[in-house]
C-alpha atoms as a printed R data frame, in Angstrom:
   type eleno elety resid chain resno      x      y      z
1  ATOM     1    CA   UNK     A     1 36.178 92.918 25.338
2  ATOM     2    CA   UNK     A     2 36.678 90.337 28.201
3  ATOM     3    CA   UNK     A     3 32.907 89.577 28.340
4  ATOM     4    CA   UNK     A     4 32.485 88.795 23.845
5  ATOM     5    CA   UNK     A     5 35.948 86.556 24.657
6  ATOM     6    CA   UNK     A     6 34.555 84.842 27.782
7  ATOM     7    CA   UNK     A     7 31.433 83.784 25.209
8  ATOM     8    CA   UNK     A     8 34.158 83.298 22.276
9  ATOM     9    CA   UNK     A     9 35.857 80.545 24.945
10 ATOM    10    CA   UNK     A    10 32.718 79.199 26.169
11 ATOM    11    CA   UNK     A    11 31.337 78.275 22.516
12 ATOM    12    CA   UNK     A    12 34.376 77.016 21.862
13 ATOM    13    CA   UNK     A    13 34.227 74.424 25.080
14 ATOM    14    CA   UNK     A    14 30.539 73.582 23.680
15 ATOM    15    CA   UNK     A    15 31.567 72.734 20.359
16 ATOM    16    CA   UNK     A    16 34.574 70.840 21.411
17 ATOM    17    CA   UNK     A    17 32.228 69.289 24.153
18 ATOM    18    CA   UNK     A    18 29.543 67.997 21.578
19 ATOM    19    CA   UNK     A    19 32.377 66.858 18.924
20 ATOM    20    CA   UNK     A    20 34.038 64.640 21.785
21 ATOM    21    CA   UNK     A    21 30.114 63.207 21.850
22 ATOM    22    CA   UNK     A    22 29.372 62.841 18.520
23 ATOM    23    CA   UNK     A    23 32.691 60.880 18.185
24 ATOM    24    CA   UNK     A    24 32.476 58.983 20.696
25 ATOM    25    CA   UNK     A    25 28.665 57.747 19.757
26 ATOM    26    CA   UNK     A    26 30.290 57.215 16.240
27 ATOM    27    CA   UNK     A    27 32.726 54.813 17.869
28 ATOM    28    CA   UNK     A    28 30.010 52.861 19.932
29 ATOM    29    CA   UNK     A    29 28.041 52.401 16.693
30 ATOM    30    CA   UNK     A    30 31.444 50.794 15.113
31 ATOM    31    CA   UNK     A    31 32.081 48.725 17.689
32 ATOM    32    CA   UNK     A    32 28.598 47.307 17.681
33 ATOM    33    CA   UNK     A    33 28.292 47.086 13.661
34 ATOM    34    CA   UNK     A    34 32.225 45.357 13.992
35 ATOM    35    CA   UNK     A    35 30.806 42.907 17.042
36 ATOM    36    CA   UNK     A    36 31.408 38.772 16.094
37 ATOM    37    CA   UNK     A    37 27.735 38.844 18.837
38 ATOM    38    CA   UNK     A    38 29.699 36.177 20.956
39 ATOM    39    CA   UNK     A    39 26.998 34.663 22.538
40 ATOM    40    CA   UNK     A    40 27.448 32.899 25.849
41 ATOM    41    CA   UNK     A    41 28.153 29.380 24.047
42 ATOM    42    CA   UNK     A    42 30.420 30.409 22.243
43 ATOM    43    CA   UNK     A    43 32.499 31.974 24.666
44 ATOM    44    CA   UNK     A    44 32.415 28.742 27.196
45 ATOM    45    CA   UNK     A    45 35.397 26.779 26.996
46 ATOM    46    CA   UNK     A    46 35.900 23.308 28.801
47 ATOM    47    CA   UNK     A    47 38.472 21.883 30.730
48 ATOM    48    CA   UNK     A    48 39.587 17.749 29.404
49 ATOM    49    CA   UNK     A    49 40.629 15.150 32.497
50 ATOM    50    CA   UNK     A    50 43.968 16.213 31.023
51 ATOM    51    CA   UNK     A    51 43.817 19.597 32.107
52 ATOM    52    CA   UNK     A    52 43.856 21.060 28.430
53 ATOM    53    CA   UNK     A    53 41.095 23.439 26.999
54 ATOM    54    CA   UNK     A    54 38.400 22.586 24.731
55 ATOM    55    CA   UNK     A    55 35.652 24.616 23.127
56 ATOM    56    CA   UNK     A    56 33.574 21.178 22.971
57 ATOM    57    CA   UNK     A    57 31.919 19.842 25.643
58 ATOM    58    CA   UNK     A    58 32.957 16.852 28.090
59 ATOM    59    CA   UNK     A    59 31.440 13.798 27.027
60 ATOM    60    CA   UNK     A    60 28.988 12.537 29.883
61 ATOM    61    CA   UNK     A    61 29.946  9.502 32.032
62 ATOM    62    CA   UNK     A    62 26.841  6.951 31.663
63 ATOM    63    CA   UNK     A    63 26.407  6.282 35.102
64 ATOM    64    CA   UNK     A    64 26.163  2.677 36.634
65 ATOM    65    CA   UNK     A    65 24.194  1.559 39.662
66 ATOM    66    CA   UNK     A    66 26.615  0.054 42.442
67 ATOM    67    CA   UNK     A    67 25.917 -3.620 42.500
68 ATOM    68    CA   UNK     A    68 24.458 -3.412 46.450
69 ATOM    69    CA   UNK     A    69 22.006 -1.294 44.986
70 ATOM    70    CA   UNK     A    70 18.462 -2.717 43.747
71 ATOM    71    CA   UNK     A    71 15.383 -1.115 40.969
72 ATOM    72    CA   UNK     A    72 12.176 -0.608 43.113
73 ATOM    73    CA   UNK     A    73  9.511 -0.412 40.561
């Protein structure tokens, strides 16, 4: 009697074992059907001189030669 309930107990741990799996592949297949795919530029956000954040980039500086210096061509 102990030995048929020892199997009874351990098919029962299987079965709850692979349920826990299947549901928990079930989940990760949600999740990824359910994704927004964030790629990485669209999760970058920007800092202003202001100390606010953006989601657009900072506008480049144009960037002057100092007036010592000369163009070597």
């Amino acid at each position: 009697m102990a030995k048929s309930q020892n199997q009874f107990m351990k098919k029962q741990r299987e079965k709850q074992k692979q349920r826990k799996k299947d549901d928990k592949q079930k989940r990760k297949q949600e999740r990824q059907e359910n994704s927004t795919n964030g790629t990485l530029d669209e999760m970058i956000a920007y800092v202003d001189d202001f100390g606010n954040i953006t989601d657009t980039p900072p506008e480049e500086p144009k960037k002057e030669k100092p007036a010592g210096e000369k163009h070597h061509s």
